[in-house]
PDB file of N, CA, C, O and CB in Angstrom:
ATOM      1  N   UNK A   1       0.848  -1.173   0.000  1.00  0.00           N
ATOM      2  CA  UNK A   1       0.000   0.000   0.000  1.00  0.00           C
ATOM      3  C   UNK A   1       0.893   1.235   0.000  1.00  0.00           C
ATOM      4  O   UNK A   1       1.489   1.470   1.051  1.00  0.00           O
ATOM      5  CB  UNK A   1      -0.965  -0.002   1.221  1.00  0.00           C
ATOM      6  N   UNK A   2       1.055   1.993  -0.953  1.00  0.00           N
ATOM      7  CA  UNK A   2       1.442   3.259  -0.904  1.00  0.00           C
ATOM      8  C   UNK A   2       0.550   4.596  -0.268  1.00  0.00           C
ATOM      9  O   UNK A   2      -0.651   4.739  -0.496  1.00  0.00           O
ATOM     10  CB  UNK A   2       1.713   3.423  -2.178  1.00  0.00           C
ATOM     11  N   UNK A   3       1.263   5.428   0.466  1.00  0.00           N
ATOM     12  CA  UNK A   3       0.384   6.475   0.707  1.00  0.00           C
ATOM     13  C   UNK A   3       1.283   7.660  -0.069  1.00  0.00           C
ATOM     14  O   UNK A   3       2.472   7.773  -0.370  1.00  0.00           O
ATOM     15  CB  UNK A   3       0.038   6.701   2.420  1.00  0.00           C
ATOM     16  N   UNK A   4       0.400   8.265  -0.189  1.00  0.00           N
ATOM     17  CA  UNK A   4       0.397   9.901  -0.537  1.00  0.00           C
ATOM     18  C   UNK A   4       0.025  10.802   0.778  1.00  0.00           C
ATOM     19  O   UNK A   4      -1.123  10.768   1.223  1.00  0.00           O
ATOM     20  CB  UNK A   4      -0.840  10.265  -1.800  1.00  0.00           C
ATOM     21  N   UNK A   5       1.006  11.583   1.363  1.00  0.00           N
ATOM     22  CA  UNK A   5       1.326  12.410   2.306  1.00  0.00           C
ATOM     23  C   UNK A   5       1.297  13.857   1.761  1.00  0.00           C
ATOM     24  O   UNK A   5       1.438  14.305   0.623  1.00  0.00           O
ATOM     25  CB  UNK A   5       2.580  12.011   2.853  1.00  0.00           C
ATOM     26  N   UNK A   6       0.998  14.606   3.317  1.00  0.00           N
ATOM     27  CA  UNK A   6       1.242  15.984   3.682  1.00  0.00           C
ATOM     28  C   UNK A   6       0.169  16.895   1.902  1.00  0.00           C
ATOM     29  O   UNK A   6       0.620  18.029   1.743  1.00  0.00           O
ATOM     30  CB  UNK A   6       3.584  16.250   3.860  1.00  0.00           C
ATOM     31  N   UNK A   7      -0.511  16.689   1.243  1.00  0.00           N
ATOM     32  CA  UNK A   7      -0.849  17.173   0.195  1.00  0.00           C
ATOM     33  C   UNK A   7      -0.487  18.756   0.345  1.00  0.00           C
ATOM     34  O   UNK A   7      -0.698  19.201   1.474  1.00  0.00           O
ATOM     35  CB  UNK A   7      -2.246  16.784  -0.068  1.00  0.00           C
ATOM     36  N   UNK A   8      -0.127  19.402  -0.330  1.00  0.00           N
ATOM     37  CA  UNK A   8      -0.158  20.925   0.038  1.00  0.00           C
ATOM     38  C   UNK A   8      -0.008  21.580  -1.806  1.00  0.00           C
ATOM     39  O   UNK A   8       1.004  21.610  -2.506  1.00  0.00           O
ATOM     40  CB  UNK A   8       1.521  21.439   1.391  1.00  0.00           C
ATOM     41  N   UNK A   9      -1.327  21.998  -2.121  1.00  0.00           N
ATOM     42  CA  UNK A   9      -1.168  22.710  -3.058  1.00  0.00           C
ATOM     43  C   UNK A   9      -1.192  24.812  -3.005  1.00  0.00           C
ATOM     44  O   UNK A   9      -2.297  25.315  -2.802  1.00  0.00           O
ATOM     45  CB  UNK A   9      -2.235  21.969  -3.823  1.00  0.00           C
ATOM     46  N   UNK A  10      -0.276  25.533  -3.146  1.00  0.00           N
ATOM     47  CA  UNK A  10      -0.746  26.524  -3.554  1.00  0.00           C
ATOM     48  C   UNK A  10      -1.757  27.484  -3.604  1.00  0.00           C
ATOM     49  O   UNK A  10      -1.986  27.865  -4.751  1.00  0.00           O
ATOM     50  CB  UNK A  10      -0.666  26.340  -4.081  1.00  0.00           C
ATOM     51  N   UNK A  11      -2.622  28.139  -2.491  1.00  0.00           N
ATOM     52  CA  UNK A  11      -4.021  28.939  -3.254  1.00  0.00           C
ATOM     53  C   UNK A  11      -3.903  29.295  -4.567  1.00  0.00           C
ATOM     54  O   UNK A  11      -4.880  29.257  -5.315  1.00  0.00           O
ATOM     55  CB  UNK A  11      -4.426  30.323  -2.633  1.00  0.00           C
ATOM     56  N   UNK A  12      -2.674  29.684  -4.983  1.00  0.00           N
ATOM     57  CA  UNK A  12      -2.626  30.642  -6.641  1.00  0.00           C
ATOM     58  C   UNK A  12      -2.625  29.071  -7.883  1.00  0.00           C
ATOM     59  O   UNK A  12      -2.789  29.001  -9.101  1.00  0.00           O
ATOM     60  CB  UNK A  12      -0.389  32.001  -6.866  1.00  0.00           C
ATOM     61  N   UNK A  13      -2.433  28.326  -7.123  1.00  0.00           N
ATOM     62  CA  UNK A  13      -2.340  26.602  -8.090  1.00  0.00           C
ATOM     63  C   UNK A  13      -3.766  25.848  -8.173  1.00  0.00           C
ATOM     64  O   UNK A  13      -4.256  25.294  -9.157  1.00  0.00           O
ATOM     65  CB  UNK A  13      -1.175  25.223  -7.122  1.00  0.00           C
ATOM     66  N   UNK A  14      -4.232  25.961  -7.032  1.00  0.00           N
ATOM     67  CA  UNK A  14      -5.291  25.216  -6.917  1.00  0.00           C
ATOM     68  C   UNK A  14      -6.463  25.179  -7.926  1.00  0.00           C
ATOM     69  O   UNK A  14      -6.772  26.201  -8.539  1.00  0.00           O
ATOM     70  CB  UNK A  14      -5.699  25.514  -5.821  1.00  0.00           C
ATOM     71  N   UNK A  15      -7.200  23.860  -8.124  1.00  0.00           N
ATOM     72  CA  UNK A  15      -8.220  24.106  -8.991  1.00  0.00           C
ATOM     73  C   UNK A  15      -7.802  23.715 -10.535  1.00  0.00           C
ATOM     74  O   UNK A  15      -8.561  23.758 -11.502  1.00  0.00           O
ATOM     75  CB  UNK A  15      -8.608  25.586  -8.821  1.00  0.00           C
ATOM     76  N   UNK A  16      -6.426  23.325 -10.541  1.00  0.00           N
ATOM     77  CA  UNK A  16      -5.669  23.346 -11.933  1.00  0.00           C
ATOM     78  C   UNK A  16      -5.618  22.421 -11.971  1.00  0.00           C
ATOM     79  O   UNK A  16      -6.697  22.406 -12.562  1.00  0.00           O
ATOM     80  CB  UNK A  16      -4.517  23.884 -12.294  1.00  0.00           C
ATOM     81  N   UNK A  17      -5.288  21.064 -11.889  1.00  0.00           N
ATOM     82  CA  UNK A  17      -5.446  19.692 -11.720  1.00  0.00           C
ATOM     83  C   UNK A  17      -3.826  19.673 -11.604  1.00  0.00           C
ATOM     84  O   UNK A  17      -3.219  19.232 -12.580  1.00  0.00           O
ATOM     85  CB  UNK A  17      -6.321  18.754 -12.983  1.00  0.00           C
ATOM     86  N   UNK A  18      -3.126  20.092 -10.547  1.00  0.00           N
ATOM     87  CA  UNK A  18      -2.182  19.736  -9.703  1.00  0.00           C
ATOM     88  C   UNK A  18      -1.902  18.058  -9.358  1.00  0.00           C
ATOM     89  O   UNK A  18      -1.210  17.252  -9.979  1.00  0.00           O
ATOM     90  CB  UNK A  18      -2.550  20.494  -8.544  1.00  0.00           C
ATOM     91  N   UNK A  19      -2.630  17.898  -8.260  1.00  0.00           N
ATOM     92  CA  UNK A  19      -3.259  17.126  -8.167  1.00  0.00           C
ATOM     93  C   UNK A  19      -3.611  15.327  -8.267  1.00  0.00           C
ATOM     94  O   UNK A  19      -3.211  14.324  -7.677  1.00  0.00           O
ATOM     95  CB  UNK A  19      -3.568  17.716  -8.561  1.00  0.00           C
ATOM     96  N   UNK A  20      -4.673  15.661  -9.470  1.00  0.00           N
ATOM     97  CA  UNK A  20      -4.549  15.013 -10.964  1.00  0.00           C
ATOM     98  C   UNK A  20      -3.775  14.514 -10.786  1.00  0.00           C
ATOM     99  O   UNK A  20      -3.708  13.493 -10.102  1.00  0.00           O
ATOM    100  CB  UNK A  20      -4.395  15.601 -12.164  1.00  0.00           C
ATOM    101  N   UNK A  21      -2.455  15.358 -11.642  1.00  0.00           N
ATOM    102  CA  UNK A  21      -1.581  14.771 -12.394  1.00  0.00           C
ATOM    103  C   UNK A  21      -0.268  14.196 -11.576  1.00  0.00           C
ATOM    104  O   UNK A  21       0.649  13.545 -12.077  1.00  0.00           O
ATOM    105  CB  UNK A  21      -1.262  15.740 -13.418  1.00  0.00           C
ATOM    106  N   UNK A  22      -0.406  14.609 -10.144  1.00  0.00           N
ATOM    107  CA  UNK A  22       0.732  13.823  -9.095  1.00  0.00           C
ATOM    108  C   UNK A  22       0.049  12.216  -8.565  1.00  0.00           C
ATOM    109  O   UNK A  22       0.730  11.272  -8.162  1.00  0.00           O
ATOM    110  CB  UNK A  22       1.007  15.015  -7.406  1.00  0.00           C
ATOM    111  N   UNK A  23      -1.331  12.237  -8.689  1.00  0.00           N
ATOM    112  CA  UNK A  23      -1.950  10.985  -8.755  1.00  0.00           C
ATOM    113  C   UNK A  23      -2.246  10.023  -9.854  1.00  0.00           C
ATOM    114  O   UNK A  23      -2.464   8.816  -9.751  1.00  0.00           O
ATOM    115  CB  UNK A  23      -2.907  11.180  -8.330  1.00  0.00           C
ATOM    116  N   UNK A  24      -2.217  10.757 -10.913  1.00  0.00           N
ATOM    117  CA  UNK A  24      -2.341   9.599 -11.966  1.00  0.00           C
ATOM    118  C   UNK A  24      -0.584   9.237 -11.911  1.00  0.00           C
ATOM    119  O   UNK A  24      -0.212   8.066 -11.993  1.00  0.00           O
ATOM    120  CB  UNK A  24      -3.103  10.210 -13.805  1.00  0.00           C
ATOM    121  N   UNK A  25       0.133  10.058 -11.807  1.00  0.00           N
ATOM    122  CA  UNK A  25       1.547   9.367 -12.150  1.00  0.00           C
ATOM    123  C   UNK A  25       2.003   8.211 -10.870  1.00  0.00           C
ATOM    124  O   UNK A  25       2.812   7.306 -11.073  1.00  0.00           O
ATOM    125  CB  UNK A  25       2.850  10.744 -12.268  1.00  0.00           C
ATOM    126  N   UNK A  26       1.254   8.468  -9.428  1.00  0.00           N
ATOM    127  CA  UNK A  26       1.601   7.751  -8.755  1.00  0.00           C
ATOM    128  C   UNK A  26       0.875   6.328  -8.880  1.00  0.00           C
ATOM    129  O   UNK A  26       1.500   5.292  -8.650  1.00  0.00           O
ATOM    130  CB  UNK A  26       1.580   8.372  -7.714  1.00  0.00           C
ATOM    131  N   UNK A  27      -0.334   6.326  -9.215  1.00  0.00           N
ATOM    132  CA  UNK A  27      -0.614   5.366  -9.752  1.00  0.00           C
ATOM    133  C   UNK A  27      -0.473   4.407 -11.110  1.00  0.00           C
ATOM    134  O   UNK A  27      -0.625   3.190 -11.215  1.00  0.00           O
ATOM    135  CB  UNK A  27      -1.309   5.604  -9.557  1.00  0.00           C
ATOM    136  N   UNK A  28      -0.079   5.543 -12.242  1.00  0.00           N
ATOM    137  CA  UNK A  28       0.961   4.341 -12.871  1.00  0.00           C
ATOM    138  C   UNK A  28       1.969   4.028 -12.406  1.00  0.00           C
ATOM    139  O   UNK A  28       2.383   3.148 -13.161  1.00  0.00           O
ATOM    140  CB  UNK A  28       1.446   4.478 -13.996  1.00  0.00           C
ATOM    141  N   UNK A  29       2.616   4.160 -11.690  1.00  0.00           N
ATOM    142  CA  UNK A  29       3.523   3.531 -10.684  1.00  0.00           C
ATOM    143  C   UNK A  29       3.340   2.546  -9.934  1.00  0.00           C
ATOM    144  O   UNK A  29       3.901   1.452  -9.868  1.00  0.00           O
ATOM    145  CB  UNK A  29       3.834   4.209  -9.930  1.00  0.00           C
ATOM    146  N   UNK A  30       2.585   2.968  -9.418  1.00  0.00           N
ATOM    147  CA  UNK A  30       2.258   1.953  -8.520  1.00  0.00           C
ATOM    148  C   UNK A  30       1.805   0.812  -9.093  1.00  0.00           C
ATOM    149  O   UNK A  30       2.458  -0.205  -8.859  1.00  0.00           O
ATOM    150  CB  UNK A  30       1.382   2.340  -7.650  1.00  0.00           C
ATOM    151  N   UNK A  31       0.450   0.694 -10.073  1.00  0.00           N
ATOM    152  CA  UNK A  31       0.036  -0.358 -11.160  1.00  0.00           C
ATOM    153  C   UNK A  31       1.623  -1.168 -11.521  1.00  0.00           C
ATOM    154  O   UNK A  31       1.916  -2.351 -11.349  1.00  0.00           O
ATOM    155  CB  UNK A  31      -0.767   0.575 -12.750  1.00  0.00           C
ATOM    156  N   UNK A  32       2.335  -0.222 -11.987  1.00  0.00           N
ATOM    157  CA  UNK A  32       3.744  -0.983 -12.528  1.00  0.00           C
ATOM    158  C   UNK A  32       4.428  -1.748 -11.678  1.00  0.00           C
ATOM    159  O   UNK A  32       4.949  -2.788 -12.080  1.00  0.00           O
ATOM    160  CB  UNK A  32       4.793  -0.089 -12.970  1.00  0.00           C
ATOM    161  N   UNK A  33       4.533  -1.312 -10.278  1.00  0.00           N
ATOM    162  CA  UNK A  33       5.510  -1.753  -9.664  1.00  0.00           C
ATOM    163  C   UNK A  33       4.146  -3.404  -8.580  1.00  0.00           C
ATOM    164  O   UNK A  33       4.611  -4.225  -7.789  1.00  0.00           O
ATOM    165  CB  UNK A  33       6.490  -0.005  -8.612  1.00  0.00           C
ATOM    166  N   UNK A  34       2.991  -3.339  -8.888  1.00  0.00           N
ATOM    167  CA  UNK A  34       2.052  -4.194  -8.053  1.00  0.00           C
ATOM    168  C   UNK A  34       1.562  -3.950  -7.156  1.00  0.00           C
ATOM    169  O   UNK A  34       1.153  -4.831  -6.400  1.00  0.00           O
ATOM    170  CB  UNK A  34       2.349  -5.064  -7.687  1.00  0.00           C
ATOM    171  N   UNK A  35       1.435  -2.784  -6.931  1.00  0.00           N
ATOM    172  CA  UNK A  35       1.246  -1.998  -5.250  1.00  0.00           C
ATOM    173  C   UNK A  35      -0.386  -2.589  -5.659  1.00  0.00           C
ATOM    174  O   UNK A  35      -0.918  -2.745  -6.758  1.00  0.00           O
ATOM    175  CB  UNK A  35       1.629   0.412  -4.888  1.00  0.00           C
ATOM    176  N   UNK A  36      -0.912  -2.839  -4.203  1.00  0.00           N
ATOM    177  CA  UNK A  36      -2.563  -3.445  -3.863  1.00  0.00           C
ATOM    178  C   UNK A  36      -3.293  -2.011  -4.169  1.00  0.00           C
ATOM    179  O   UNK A  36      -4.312  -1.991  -4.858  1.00  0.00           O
ATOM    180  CB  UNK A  36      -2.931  -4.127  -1.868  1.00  0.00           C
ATOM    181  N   UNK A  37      -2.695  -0.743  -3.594  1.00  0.00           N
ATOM    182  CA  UNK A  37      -3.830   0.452  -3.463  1.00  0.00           C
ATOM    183  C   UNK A  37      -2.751   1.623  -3.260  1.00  0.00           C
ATOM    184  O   UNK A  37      -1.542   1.521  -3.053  1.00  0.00           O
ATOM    185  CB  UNK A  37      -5.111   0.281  -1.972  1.00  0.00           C
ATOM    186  N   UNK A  38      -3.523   2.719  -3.378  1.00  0.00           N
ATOM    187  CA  UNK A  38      -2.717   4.367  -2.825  1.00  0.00           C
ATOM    188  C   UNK A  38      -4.084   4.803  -2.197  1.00  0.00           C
ATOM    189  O   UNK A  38      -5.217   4.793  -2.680  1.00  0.00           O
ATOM    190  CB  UNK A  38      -1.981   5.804  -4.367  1.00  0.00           C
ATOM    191  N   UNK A  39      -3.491   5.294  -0.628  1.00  0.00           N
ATOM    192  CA  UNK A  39      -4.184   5.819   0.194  1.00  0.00           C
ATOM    193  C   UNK A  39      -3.498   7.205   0.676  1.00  0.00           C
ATOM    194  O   UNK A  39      -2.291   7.438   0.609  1.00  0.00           O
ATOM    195  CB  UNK A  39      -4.434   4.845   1.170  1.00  0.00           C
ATOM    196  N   UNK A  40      -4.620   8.196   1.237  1.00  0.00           N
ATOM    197  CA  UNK A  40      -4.306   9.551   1.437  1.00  0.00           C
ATOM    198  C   UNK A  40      -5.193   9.997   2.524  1.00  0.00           C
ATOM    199  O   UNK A  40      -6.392   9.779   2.695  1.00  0.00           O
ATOM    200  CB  UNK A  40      -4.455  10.382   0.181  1.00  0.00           C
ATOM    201  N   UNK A  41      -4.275  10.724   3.279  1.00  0.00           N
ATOM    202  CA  UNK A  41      -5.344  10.932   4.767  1.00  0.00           C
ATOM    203  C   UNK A  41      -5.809  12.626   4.379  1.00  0.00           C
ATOM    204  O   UNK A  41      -5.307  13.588   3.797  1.00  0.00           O
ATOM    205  CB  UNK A  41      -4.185  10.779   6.822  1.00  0.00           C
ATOM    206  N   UNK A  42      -7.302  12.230   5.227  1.00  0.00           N
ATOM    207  CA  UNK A  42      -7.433  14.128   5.010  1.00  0.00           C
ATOM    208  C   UNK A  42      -7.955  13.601   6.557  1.00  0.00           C
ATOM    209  O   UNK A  42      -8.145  12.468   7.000  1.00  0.00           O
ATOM    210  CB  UNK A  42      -8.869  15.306   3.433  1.00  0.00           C
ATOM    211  N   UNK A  43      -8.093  14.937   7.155  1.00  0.00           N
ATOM    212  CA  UNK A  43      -9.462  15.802   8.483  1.00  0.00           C
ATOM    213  C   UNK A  43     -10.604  15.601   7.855  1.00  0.00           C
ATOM    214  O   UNK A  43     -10.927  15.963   6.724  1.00  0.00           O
ATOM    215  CB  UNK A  43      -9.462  17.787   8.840  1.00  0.00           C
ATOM    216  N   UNK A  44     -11.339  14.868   8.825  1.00  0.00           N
ATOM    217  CA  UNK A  44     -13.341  15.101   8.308  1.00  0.00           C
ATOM    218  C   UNK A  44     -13.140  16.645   7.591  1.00  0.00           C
ATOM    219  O   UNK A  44     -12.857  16.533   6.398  1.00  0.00           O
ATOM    220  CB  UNK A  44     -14.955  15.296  10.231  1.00  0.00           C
ATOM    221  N   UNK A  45     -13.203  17.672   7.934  1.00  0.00           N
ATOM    222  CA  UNK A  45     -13.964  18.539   7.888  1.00  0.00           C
ATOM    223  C   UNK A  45     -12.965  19.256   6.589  1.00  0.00           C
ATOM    224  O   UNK A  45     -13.105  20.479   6.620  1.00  0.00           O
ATOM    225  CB  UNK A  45     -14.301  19.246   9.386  1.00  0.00           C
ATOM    226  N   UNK A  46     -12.055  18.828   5.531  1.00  0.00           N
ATOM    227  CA  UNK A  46     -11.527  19.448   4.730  1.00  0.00           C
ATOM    228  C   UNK A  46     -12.416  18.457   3.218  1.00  0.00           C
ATOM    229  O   UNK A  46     -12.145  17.487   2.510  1.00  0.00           O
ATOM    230  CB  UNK A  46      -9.737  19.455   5.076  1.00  0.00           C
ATOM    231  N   UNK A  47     -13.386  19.311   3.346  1.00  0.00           N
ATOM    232  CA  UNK A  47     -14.566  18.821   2.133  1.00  0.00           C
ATOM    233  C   UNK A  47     -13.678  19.013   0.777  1.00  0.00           C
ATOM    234  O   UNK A  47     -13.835  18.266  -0.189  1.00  0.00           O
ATOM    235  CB  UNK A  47     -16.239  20.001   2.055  1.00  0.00           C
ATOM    236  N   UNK A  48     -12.689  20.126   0.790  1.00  0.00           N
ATOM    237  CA  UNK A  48     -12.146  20.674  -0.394  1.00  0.00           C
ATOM    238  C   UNK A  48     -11.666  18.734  -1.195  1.00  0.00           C
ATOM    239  O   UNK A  48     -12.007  18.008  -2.129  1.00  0.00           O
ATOM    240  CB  UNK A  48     -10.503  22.112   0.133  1.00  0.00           C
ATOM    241  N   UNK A  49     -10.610  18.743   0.099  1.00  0.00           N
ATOM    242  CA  UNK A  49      -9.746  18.047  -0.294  1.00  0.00           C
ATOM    243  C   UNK A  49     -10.673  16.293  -0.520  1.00  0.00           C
ATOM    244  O   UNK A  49     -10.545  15.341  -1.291  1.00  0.00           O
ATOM    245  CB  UNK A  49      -8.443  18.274   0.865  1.00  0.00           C
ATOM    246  N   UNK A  50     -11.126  16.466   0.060  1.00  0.00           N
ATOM    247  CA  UNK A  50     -12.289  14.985  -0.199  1.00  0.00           C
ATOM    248  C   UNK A  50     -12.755  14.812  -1.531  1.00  0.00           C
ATOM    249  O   UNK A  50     -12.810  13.813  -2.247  1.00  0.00           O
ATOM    250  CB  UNK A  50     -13.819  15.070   0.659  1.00  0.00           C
ATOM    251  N   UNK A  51     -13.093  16.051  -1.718  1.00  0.00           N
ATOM    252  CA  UNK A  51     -14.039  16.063  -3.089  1.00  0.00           C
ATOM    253  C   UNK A  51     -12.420  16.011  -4.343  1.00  0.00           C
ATOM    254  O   UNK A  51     -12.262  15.546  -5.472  1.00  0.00           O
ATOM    255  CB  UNK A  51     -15.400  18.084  -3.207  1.00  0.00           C
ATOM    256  N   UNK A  52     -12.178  16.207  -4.085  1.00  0.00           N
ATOM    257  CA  UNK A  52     -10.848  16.270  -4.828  1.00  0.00           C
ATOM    258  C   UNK A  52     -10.354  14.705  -5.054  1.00  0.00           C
ATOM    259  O   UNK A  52     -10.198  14.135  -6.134  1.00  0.00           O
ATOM    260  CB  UNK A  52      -9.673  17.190  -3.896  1.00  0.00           C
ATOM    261  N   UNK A  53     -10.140  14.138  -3.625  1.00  0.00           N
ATOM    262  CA  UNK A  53      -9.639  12.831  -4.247  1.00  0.00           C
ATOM    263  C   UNK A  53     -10.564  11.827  -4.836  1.00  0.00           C
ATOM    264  O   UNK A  53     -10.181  10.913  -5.567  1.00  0.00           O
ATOM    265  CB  UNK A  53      -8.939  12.123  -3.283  1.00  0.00           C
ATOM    266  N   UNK A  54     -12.105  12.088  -4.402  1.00  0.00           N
ATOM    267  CA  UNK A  54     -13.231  11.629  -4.988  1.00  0.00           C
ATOM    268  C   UNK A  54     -13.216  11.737  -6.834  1.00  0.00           C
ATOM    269  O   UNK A  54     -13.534  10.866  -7.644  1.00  0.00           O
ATOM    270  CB  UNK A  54     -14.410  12.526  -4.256  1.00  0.00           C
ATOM    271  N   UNK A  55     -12.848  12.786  -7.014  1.00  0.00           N
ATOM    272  CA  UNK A  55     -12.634  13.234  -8.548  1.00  0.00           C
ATOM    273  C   UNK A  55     -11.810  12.428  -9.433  1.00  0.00           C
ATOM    274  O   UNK A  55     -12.025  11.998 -10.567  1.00  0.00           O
ATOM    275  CB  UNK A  55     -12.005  14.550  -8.625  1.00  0.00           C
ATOM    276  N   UNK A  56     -10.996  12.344  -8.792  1.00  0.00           N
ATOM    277  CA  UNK A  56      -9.824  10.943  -9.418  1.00  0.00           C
ATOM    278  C   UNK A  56     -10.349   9.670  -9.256  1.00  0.00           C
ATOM    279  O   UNK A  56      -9.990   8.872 -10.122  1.00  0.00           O
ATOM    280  CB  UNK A  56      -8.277  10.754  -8.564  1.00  0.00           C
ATOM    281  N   UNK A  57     -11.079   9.257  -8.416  1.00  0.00           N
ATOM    282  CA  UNK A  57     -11.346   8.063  -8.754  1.00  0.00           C
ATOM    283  C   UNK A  57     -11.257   7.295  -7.309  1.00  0.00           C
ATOM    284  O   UNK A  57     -11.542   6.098  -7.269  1.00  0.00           O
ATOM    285  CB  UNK A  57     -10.390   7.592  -9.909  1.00  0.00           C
ATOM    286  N   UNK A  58     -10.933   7.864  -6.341  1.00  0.00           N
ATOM    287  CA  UNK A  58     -10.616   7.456  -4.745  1.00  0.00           C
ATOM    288  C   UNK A  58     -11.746   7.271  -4.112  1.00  0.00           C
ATOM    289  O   UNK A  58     -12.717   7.853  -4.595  1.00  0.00           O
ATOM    290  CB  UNK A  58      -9.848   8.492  -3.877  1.00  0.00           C
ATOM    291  N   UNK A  59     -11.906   6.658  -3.211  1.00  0.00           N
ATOM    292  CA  UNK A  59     -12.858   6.324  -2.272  1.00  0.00           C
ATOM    293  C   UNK A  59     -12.589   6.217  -0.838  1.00  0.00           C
ATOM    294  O   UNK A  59     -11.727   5.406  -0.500  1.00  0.00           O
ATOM    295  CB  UNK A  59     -13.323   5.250  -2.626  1.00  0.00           C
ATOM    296  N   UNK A  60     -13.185   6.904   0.058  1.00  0.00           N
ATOM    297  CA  UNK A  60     -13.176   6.051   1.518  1.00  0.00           C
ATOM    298  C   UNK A  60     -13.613   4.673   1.490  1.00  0.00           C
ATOM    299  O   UNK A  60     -14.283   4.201   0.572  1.00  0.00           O
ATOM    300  CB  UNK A  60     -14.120   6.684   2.586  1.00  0.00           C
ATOM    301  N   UNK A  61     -13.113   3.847   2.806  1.00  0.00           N
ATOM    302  CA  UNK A  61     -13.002   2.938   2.812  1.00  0.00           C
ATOM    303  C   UNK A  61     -12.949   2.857   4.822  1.00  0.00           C
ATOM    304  O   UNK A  61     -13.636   2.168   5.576  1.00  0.00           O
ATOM    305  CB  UNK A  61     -11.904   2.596   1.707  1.00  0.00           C
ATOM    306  N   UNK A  62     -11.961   3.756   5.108  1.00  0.00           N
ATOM    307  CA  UNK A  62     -11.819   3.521   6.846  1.00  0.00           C
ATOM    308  C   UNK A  62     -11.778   5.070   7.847  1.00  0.00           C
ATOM    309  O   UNK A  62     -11.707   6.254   7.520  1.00  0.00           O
ATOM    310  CB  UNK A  62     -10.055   2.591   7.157  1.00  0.00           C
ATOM    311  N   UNK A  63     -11.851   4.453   9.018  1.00  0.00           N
ATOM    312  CA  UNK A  63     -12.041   5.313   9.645  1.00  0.00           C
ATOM    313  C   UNK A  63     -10.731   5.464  10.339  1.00  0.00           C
ATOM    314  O   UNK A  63     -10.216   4.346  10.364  1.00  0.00           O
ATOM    315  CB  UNK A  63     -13.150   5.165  10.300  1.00  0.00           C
ATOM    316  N   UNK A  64      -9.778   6.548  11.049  1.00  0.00           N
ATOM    317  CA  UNK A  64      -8.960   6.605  11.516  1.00  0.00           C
ATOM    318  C   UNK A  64      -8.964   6.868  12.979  1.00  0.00           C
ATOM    319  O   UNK A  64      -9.988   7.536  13.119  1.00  0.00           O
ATOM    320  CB  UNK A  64      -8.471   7.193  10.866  1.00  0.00           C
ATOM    321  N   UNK A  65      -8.545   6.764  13.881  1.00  0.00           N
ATOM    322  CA  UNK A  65      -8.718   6.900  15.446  1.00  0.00           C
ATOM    323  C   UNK A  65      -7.924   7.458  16.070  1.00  0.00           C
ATOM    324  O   UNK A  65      -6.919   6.772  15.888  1.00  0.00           O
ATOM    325  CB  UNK A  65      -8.787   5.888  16.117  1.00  0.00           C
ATOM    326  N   UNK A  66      -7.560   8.546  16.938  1.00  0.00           N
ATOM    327  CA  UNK A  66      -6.288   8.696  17.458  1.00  0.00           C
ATOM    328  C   UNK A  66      -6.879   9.560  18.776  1.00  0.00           C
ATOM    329  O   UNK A  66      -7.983  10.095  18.873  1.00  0.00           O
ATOM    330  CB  UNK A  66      -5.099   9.469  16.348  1.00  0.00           C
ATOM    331  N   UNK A  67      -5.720   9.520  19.815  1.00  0.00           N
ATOM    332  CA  UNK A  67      -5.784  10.284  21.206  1.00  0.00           C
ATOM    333  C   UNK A  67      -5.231  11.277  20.973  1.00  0.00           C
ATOM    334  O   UNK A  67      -4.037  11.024  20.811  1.00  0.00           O
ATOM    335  CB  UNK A  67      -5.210   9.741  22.405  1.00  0.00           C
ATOM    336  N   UNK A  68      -5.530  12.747  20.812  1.00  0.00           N
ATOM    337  CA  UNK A  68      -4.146  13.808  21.121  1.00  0.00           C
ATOM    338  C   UNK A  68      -3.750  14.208  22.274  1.00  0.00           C
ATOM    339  O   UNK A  68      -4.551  14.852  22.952  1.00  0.00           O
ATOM    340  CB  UNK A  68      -4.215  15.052  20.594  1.00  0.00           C
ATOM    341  N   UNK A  69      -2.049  13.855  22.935  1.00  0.00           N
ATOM    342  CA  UNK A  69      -2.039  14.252  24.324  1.00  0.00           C
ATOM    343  C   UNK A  69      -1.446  15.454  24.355  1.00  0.00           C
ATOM    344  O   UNK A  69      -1.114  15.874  25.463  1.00  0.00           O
ATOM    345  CB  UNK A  69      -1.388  13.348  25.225  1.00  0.00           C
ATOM    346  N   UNK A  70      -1.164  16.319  23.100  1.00  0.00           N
ATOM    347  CA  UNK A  70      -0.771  17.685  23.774  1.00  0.00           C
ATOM    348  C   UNK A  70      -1.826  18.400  22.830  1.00  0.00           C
ATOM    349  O   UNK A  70      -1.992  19.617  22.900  1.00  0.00           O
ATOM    350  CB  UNK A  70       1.055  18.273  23.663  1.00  0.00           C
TER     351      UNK A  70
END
């Protein structure tokens, strides 16, 4: 399983299919090399970025859990 980390596009970039095109290349990659899946974490509440990986072709699948102690 590959992940895709930290996403950070640009306000003056955004909307351009940035994006896109760092995910389709990671996934022909990945296809090439046999990887099972590419996964990418967002926050519930960053709809931007949801709808975004929804666009490519991504799906939820799990839920994540964590304690913050500071």
């Amino acid at each position: 399983m590959w992940w895709i980390t930290s996403v950070f596009v640009d306000s003056e970039y955004r909307r351009r299919g940035c994006f896109k095109r760092l995910y389709e290349h990671a996934r022909k990659e990945a296809i090439r090399e046999g990887v099972a899946g590419i996964r990418v974490y967002t926050v519930n509440d960053n709809i931007a970025a949801q709808d975004t990986y929804e666009a490519v072709g991504m799906s939820s699948h799990h839920k994540v859990y964590q304690e913050d102690l500071k």
